[in-house]
TORKOL-4160 file (C-alpha; in steps of 0.2 Angstrom, whole numbers, padded with zeros to 4 digits, m for minus):
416
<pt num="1" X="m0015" Y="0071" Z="m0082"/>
<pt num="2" X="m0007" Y="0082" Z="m0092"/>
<pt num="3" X="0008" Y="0097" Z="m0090"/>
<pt num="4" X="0002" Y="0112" Z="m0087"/>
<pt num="5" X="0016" Y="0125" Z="m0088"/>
<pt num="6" X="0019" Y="0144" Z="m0082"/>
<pt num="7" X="0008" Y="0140" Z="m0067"/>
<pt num="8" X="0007" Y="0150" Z="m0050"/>
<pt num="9" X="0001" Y="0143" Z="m0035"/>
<pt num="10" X="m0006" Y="0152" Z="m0019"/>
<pt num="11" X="m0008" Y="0143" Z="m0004"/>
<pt num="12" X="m0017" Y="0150" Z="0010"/>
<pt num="13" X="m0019" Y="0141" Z="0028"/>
<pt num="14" X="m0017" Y="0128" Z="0021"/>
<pt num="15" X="m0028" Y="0126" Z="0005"/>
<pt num="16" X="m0025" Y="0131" Z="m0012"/>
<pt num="17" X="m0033" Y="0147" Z="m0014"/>
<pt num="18" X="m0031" Y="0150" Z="m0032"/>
<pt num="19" X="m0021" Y="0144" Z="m0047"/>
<pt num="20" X="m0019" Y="0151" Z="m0064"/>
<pt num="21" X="m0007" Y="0157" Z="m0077"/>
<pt num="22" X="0009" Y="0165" Z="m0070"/>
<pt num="23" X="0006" Y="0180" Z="m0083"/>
<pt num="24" X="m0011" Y="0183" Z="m0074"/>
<pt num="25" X="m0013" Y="0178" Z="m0057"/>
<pt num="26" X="m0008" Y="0191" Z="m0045"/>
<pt num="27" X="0001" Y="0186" Z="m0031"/>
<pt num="28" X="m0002" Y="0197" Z="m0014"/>
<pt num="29" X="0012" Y="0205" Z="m0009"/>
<pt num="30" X="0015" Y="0198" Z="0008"/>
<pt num="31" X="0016" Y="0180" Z="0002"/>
<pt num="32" X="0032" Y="0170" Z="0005"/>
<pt num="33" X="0037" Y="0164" Z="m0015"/>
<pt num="34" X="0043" Y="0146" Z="m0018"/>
<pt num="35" X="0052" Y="0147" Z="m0037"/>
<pt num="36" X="0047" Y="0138" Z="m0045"/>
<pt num="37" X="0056" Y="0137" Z="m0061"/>
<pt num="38" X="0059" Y="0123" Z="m0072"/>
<pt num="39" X="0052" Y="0111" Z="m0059"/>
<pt num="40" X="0035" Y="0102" Z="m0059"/>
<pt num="41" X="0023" Y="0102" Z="m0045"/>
<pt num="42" X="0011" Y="0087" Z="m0040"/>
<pt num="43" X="m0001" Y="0083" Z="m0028"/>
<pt num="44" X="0008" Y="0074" Z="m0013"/>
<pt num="45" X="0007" Y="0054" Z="m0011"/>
<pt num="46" X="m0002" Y="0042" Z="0000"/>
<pt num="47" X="0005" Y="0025" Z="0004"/>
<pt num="48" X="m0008" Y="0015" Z="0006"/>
<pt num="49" X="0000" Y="m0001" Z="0016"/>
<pt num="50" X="0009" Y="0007" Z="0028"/>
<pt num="51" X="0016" Y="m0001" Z="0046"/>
<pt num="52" X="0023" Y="0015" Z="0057"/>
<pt num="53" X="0032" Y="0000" Z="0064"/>
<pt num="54" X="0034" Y="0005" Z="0083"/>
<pt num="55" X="0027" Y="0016" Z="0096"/>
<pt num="56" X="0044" Y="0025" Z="0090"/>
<pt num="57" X="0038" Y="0029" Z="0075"/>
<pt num="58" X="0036" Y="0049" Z="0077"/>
<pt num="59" X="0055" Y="0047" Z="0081"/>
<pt num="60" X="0060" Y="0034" Z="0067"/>
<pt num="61" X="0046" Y="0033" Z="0053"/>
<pt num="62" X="0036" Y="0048" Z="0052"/>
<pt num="63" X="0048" Y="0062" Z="0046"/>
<pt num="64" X="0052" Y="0049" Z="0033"/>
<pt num="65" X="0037" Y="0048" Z="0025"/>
<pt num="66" X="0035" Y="0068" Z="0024"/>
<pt num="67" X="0056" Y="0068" Z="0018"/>
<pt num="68" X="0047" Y="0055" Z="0004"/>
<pt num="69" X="0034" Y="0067" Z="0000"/>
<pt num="70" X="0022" Y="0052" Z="0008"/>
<pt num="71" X="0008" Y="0065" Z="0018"/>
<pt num="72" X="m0006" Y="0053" Z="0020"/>
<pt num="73" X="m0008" Y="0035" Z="0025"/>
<pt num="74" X="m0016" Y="0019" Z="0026"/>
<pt num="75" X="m0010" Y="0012" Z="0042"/>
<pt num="76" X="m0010" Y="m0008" Z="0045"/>
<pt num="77" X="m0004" Y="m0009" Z="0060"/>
<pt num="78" X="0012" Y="m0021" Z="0067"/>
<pt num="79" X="0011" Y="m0016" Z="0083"/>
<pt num="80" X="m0007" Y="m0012" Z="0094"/>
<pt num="81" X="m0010" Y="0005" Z="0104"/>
<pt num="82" X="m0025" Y="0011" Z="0093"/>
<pt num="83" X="m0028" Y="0026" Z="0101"/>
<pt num="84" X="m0008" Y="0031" Z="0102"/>
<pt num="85" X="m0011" Y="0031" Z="0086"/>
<pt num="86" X="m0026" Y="0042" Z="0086"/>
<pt num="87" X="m0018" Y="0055" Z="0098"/>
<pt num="88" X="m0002" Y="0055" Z="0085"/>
<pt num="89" X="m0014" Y="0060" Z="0072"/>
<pt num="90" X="m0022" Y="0072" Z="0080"/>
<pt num="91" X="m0005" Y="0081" Z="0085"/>
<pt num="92" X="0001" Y="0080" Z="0066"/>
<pt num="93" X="m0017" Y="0086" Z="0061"/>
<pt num="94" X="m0012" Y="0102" Z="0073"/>
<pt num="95" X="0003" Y="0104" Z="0068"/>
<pt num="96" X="0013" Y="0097" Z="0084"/>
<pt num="97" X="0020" Y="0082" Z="0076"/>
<pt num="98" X="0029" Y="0079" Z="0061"/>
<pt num="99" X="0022" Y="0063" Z="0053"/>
<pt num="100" X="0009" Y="0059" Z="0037"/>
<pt num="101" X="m0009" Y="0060" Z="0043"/>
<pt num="102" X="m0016" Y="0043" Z="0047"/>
<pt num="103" X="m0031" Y="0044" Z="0036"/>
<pt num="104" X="m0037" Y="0023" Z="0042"/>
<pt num="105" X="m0031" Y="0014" Z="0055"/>
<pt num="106" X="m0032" Y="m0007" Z="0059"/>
<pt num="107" X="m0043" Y="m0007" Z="0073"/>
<pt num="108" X="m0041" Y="m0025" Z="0076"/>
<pt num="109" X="m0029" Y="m0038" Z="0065"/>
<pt num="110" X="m0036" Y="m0054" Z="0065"/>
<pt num="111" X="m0026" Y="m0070" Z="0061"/>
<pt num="112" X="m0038" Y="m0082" Z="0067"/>
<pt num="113" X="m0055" Y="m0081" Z="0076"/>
<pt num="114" X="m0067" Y="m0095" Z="0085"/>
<pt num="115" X="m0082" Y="m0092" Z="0077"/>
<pt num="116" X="m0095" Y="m0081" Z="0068"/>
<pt num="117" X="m0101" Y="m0077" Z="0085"/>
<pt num="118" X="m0084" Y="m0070" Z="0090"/>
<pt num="119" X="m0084" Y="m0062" Z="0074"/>
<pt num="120" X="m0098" Y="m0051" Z="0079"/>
<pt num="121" X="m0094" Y="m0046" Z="0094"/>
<pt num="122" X="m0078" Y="m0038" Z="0088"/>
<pt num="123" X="m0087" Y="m0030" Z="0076"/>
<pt num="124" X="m0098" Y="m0023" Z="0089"/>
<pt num="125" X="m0086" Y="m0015" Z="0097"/>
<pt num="126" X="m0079" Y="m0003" Z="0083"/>
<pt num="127" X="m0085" Y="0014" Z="0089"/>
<pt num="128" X="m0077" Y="0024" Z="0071"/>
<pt num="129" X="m0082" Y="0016" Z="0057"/>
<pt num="130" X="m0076" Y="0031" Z="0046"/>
<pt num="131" X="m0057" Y="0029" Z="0051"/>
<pt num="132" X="m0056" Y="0011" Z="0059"/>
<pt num="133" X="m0055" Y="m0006" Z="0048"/>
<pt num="134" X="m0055" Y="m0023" Z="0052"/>
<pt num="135" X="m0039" Y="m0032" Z="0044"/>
<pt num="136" X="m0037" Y="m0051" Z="0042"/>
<pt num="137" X="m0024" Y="m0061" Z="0038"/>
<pt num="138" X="m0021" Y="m0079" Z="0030"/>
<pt num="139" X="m0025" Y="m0088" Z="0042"/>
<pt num="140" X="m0046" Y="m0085" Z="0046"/>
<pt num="141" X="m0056" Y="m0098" Z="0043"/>
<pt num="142" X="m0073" Y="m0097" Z="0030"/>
<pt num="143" X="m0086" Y="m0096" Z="0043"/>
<pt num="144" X="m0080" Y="m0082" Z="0054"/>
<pt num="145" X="m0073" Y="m0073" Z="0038"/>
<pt num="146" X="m0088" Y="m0073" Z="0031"/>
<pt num="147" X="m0099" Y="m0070" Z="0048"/>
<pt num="148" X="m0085" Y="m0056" Z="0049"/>
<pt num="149" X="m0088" Y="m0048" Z="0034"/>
<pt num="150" X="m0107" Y="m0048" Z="0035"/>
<pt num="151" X="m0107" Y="m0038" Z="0051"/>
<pt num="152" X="m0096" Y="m0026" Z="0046"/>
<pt num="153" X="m0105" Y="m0024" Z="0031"/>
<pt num="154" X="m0120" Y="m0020" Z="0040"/>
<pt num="155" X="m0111" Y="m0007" Z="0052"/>
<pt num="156" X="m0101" Y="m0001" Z="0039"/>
<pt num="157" X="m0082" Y="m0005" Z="0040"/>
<pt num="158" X="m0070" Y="m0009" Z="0030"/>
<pt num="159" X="m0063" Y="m0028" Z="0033"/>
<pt num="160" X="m0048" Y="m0030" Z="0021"/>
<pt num="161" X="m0030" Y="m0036" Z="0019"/>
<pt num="162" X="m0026" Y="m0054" Z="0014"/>
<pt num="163" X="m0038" Y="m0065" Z="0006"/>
<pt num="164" X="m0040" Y="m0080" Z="0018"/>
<pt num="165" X="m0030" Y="m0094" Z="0011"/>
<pt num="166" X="m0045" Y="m0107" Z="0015"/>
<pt num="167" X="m0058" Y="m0094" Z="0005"/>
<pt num="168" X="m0058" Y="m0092" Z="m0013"/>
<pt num="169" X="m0055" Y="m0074" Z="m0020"/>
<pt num="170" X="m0072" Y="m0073" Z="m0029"/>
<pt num="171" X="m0080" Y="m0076" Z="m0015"/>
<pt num="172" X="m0073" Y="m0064" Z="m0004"/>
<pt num="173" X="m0073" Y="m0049" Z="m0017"/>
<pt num="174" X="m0093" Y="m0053" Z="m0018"/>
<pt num="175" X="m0094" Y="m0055" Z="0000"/>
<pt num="176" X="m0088" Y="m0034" Z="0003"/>
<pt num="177" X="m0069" Y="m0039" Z="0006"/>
<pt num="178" X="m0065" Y="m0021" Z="0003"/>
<pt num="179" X="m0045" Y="m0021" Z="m0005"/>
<pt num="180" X="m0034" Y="m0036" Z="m0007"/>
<pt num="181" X="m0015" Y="m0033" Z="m0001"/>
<pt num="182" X="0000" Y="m0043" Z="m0010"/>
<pt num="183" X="0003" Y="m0047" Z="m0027"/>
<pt num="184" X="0002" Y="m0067" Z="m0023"/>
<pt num="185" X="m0017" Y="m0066" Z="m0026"/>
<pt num="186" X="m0018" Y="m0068" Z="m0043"/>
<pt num="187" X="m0003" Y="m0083" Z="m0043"/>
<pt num="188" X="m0013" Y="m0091" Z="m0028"/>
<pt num="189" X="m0031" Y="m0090" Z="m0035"/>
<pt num="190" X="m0029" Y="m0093" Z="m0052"/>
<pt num="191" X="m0022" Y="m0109" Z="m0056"/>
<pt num="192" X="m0029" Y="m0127" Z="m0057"/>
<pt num="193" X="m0023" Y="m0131" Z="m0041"/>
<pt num="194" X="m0031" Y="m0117" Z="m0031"/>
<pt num="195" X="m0046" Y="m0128" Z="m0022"/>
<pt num="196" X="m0035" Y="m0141" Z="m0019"/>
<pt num="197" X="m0023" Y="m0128" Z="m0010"/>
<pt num="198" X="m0036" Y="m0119" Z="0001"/>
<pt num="199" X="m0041" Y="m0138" Z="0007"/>
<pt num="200" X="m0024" Y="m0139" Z="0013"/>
<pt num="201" X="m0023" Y="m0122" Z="0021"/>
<pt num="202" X="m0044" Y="m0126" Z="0030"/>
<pt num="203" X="m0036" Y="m0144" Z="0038"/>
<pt num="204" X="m0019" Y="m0133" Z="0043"/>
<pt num="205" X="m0029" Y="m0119" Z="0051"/>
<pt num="206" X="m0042" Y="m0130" Z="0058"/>
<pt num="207" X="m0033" Y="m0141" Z="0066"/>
<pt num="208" X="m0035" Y="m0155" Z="0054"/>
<pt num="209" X="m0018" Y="m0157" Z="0050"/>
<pt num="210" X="m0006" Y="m0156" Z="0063"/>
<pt num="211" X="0010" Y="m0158" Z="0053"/>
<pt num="212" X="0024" Y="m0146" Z="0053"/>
<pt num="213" X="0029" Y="m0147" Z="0034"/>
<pt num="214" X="0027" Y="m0131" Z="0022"/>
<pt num="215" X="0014" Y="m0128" Z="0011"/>
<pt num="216" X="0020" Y="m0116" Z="0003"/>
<pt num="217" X="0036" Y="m0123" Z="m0007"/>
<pt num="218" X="0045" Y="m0121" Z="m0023"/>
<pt num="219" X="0038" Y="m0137" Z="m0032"/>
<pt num="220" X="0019" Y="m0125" Z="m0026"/>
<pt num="221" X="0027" Y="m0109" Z="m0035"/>
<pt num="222" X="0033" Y="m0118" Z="m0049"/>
<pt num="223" X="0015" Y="m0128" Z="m0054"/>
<pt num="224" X="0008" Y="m0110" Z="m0051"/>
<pt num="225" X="0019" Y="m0103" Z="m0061"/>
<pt num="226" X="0018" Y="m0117" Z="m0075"/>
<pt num="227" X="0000" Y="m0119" Z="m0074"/>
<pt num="228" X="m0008" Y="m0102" Z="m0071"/>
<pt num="229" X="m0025" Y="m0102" Z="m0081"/>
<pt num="230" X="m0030" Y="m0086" Z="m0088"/>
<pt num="231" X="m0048" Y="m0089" Z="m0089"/>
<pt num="232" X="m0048" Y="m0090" Z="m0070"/>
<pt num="233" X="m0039" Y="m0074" Z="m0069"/>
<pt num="234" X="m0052" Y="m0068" Z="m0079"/>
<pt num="235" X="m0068" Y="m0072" Z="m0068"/>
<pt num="236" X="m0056" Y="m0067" Z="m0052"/>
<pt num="237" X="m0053" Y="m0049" Z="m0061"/>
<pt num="238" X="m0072" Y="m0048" Z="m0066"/>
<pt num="239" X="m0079" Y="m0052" Z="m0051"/>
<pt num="240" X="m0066" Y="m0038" Z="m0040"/>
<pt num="241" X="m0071" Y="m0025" Z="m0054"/>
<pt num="242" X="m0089" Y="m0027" Z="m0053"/>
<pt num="243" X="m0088" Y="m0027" Z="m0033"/>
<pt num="244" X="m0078" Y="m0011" Z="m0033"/>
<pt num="245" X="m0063" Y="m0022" Z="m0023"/>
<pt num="246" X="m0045" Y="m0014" Z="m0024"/>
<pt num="247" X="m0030" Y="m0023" Z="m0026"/>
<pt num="248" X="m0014" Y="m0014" Z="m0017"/>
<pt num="249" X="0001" Y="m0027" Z="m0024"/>
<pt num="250" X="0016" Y="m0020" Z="m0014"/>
<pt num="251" X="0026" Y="m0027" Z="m0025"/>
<pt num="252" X="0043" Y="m0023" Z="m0016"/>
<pt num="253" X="0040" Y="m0037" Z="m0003"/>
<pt num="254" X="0038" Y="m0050" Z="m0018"/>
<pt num="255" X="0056" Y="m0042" Z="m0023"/>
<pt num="256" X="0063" Y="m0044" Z="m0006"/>
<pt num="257" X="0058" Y="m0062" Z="m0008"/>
<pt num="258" X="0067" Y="m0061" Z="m0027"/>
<pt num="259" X="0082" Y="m0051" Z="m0022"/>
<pt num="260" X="0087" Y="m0055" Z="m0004"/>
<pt num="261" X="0103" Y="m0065" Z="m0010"/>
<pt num="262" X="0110" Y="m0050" Z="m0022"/>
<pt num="263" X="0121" Y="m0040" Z="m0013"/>
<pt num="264" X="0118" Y="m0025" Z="m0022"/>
<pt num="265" X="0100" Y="m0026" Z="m0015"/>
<pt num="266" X="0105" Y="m0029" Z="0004"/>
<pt num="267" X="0118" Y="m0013" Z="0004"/>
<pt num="268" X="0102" Y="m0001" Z="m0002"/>
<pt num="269" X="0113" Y="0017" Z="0003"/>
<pt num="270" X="0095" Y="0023" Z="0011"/>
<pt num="271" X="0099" Y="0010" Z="0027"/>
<pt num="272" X="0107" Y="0025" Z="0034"/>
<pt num="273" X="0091" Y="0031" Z="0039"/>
<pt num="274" X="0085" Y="0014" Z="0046"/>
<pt num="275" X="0088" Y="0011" Z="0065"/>
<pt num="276" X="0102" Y="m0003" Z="0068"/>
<pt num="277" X="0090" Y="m0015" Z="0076"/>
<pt num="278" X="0078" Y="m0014" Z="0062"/>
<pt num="279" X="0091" Y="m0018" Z="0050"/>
<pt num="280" X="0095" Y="m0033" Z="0060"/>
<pt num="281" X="0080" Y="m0039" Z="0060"/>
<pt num="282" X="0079" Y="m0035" Z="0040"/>
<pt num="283" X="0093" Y="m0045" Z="0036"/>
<pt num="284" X="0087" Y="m0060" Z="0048"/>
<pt num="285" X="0072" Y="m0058" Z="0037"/>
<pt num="286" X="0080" Y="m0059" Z="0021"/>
<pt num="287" X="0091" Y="m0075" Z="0027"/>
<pt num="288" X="0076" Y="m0084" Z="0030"/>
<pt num="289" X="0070" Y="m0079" Z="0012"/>
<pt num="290" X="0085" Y="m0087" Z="0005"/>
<pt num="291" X="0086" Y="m0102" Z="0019"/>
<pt num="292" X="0067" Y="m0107" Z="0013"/>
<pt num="293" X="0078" Y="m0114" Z="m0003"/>
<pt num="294" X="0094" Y="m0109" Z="m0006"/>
<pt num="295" X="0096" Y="m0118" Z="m0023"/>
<pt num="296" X="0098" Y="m0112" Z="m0039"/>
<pt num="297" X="0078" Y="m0117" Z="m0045"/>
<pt num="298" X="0070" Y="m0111" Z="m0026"/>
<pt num="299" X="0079" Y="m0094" Z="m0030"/>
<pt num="300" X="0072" Y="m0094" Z="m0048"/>
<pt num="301" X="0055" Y="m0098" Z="m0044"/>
<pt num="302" X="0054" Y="m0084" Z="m0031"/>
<pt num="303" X="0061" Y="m0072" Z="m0046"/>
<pt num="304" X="0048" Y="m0077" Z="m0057"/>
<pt num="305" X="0037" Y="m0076" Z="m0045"/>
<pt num="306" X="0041" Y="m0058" Z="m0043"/>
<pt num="307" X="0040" Y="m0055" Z="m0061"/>
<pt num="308" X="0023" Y="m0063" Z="m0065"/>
<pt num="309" X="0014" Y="m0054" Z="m0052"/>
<pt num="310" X="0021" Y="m0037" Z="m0059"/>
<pt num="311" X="0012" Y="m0047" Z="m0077"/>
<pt num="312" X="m0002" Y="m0049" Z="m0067"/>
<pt num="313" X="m0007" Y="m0033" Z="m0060"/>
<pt num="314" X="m0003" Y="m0024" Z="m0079"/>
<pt num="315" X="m0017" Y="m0035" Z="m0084"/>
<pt num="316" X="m0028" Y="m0032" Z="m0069"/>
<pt num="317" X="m0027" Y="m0014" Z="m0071"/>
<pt num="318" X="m0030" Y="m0016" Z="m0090"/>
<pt num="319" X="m0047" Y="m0026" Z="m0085"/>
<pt num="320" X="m0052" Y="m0012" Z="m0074"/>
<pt num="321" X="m0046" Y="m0016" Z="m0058"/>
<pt num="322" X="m0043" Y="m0001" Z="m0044"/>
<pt num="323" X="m0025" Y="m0002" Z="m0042"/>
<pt num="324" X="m0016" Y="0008" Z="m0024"/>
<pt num="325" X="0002" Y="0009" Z="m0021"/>
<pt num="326" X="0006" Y="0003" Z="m0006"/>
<pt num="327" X="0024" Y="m0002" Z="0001"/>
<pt num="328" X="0021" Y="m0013" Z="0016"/>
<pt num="329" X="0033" Y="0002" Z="0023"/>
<pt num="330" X="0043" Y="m0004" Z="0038"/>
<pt num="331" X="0041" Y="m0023" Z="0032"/>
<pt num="332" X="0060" Y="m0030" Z="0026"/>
<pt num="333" X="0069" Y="m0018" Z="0014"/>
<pt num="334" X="0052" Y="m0009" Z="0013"/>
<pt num="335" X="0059" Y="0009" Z="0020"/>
<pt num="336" X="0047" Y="0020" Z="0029"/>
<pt num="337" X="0043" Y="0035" Z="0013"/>
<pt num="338" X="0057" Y="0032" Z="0003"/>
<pt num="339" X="0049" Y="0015" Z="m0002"/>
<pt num="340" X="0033" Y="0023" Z="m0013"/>
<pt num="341" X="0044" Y="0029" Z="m0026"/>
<pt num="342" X="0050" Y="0010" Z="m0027"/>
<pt num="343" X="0034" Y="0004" Z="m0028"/>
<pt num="344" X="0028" Y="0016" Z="m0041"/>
<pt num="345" X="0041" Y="0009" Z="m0053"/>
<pt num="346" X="0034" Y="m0007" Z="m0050"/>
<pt num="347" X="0019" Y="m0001" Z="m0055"/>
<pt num="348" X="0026" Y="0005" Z="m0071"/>
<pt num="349" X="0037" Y="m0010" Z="m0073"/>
<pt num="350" X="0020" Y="m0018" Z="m0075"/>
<pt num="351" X="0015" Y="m0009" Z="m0088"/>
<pt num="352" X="0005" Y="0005" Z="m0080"/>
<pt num="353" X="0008" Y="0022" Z="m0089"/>
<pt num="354" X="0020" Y="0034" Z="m0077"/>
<pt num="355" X="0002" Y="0042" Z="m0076"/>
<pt num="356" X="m0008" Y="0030" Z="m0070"/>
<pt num="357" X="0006" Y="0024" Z="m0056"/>
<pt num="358" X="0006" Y="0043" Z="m0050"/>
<pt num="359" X="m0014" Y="0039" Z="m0050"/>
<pt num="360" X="m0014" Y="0027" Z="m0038"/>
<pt num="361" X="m0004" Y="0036" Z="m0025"/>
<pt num="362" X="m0013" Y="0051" Z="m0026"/>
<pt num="363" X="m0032" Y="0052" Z="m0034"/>
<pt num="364" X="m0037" Y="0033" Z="m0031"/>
<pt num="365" X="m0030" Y="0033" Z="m0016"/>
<pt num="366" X="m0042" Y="0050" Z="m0010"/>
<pt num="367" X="m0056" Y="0041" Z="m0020"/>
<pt num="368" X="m0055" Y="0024" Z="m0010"/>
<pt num="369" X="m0058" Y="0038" Z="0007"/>
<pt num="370" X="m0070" Y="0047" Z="m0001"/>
<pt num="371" X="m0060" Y="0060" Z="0000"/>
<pt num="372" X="m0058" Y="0068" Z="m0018"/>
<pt num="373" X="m0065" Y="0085" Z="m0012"/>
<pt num="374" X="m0049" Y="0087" Z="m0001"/>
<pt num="375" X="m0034" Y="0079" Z="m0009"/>
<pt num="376" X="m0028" Y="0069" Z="m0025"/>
<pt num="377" X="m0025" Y="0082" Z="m0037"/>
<pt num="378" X="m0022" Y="0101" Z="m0041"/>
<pt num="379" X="m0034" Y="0113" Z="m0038"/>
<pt num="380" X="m0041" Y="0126" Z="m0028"/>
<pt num="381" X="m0049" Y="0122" Z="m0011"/>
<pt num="382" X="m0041" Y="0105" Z="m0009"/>
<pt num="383" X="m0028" Y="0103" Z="0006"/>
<pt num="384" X="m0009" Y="0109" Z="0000"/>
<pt num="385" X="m0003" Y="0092" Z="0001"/>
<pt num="386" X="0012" Y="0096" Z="m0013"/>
<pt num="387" X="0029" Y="0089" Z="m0021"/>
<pt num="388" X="0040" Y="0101" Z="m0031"/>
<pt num="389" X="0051" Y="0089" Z="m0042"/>
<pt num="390" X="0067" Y="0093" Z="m0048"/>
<pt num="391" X="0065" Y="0084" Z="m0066"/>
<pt num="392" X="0045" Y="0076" Z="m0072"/>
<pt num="393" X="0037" Y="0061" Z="m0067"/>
<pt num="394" X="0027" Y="0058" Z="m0082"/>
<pt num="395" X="0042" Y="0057" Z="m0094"/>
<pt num="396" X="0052" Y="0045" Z="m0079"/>
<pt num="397" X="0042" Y="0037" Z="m0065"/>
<pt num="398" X="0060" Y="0039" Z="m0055"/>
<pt num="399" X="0059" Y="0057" Z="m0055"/>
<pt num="400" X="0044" Y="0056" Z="m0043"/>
<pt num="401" X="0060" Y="0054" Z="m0029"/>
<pt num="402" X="0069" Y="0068" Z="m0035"/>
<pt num="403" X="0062" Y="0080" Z="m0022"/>
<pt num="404" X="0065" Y="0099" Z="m0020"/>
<pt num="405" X="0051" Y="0105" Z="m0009"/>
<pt num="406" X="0039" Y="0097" Z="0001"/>
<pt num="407" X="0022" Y="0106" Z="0005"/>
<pt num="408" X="0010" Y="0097" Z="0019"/>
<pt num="409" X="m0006" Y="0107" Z="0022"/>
<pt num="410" X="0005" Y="0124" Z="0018"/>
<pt num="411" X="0019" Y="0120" Z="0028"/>
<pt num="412" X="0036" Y="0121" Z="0017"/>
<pt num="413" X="0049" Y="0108" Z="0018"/>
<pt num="414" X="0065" Y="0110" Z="0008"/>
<pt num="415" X="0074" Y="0096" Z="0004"/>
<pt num="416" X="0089" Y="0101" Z="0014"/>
């Protein structure tokens, strides 16, 4: 948590063998030396909401992430082929691929489901419990999610991802949900209207109500907004601490939704790196955004909306909340690597310490894998997962982008 200066490193296949003072510690002399003068060196970051986006990905994504310093992932899917995306780990676990290791993988993403019964039976099949999880999204309804959750519980998966918009967060958080993703929980769960809103998302889902109009509208934003209740933020953040349940914000999609009419935003110079038809598809995206409401007070709600959820998750974090930085990567204006570094000064624009943003890329993340003994931090024995940074991250959270070396289980890669 601290600088430690005048330090020397030595890395042996693949592992920190020793660190100590540079006066002190004697360096063999067949080792290849890295200078590392007047630069700062940290452990390497995890994106933990990442979407590799296509079976492309070793061609498009991957060397992104390691050019982001990004060497570990949480992988959500957005496209299937489960175990392509087991065999790519193992190749980048070898050494034949160039790519971030893909340390949890969505074995199946579940937007609805029949029954409890169903539920089961999926669960059944999950033969990897350590590396595969089960994520849901808004649309599940309470008695599968809840079947859902306690037969993975009893095997031993992880179900996470969105909350369901018919269950209430509190319930989920003590049911075993295991990380909520986006920064609209707090503005969704914590207001007067919320069990009057997942009434209306249960008849929707059902089948109740078969109409075509939008729930979620500016005049929904606005009374969440006006009227969020801070004593029900309270129990929400209580109930999510005591049940050990993360929170992973991604709070650059909730800027895509803030930002996708300034034109600043939409020229980003790191599109270079994005494949023209993804950039299509971004900027379709970010029309829509707009196109939802175009007017002055829709594009001001979706900017406070932004805002308060950064508000929110400074005050979750302050309750004890387990925050991870995640980016949604691949997602609109979300890029591939590059995008932790945003996230991270989202985390500090919401009042996290430059500190604790690092924190939740790199030792919370190795903590929510149960893998601390290996990566996070540091120190001898852990993997050489490392960042050389041209200026320090503690005084700037932006200078956690300003790469000079990238070092992934020992292998060196230079900026160039």
């Amino acid at each position: 948590g601290g600088l430690h200066p005048g330090r020397t490193v030595i890395i042996e296949n693949g592992r920190i063998a020793q660190l100590g003072s540079s006066d002190s510690l004697a360096i063999p002399e067949s080792a290849a030396r890295i200078d590392g003068s007047g630069k700062f060196l940290m452990p390497a970051l995890w994106d933990m909401h990442a979407h590799l986006g296509s079976p492309l990905a070793p061609q498009l994504s991957m060397p992104l992430f390691i050019a982001g310093g990004v060497t570990n992932i949480r992988e959500l899917g957005g496209f299937t082929y489960a175990e392509k995306k087991k065999e790519w780990q193992q190749q980048i676990v070898a050494s034949q691929l160039v790519g971030p290791r893909i340390q949890g993988q969505a074995r199946f993403i579940i937007a609805s489901i029949e029954s409890g019964k169903k539920a089961r039976e999926l669960v059944a099949e999950i033969d990897d419990p350590g590396a595969d999880f089960i994520k849901v999204y808004n649309q599940v309804l309470p008695e599968p999610y809840f079947a859902l959750l306690e037969a993975a519980n009893e095997k031993g998966v992880a179900v996470l991802g969105h909350k369901p918009r018919a269950v209430n967060a509190i319930d989920a958080a003590n049911a075993g949900h295991k990380s909520f993703e986006h920064a609209r929980l707090f503005l969704f769960e914590c207001y007067p209207g919320a069990d009057r809103l997942r009434e209306q998302y249960r008849a929707r889902y059902s089948g109740e109500d078969s109409t075509n109009s939008r729930i979620e509208t500016t005049a929904m934003r606005r009374e969440m907004l006006n009227t969020h209740d801070p004593a029900m933020f309270d129990a929400l953040a209580a109930a999510m601490v005591q049940n050990g349940t993360w929170f992973c914000p991604t709070h650059i999609t909730r800027k895509m939704d803030a930002f996708a009419d300034d034109a600043e935003y939409r020229n980003d110079p790191r599109l270079k790196y994005i494949h023209f038809l993804q950039k299509m598809v971004w900027n379709r995206d970010a029309d829509g955004m707009i196109s939802r409401d175009p007017s002055p007070e829709g594009r001001k709600a979706f900017m406070d909306f932004y805002q308060k959820g950064l508000e929110l998750t400074g005050k979750a974090h302050r309750a004890g909340v387990k925050i991870l930085a995640g980016t949604d990567a691949n997602d609109t204006y979300c890029f591939p690597g590059l995008g932790i570094h945003d996230e991270l000064q989202e985390l500090v624009k919401a009042g996290l310490s430059p500190l604790e943003a690092l924190q939740t890329a790199t030792v919370n993340a190795a903590d929510y894998f149960g893998l601390s003994a290996d990566y996070g931090s540091v120190a001898a024995g852990k993997v050489a997962d490392l960042l050389l940074l041209d200026a320090n991250p503690l005084q700037d959270i932006s200078n956690s982008a300003e790469i000079n070396t990238v070092v992934f289980a020992g292998t060196v890669y230079t900026r160039a």
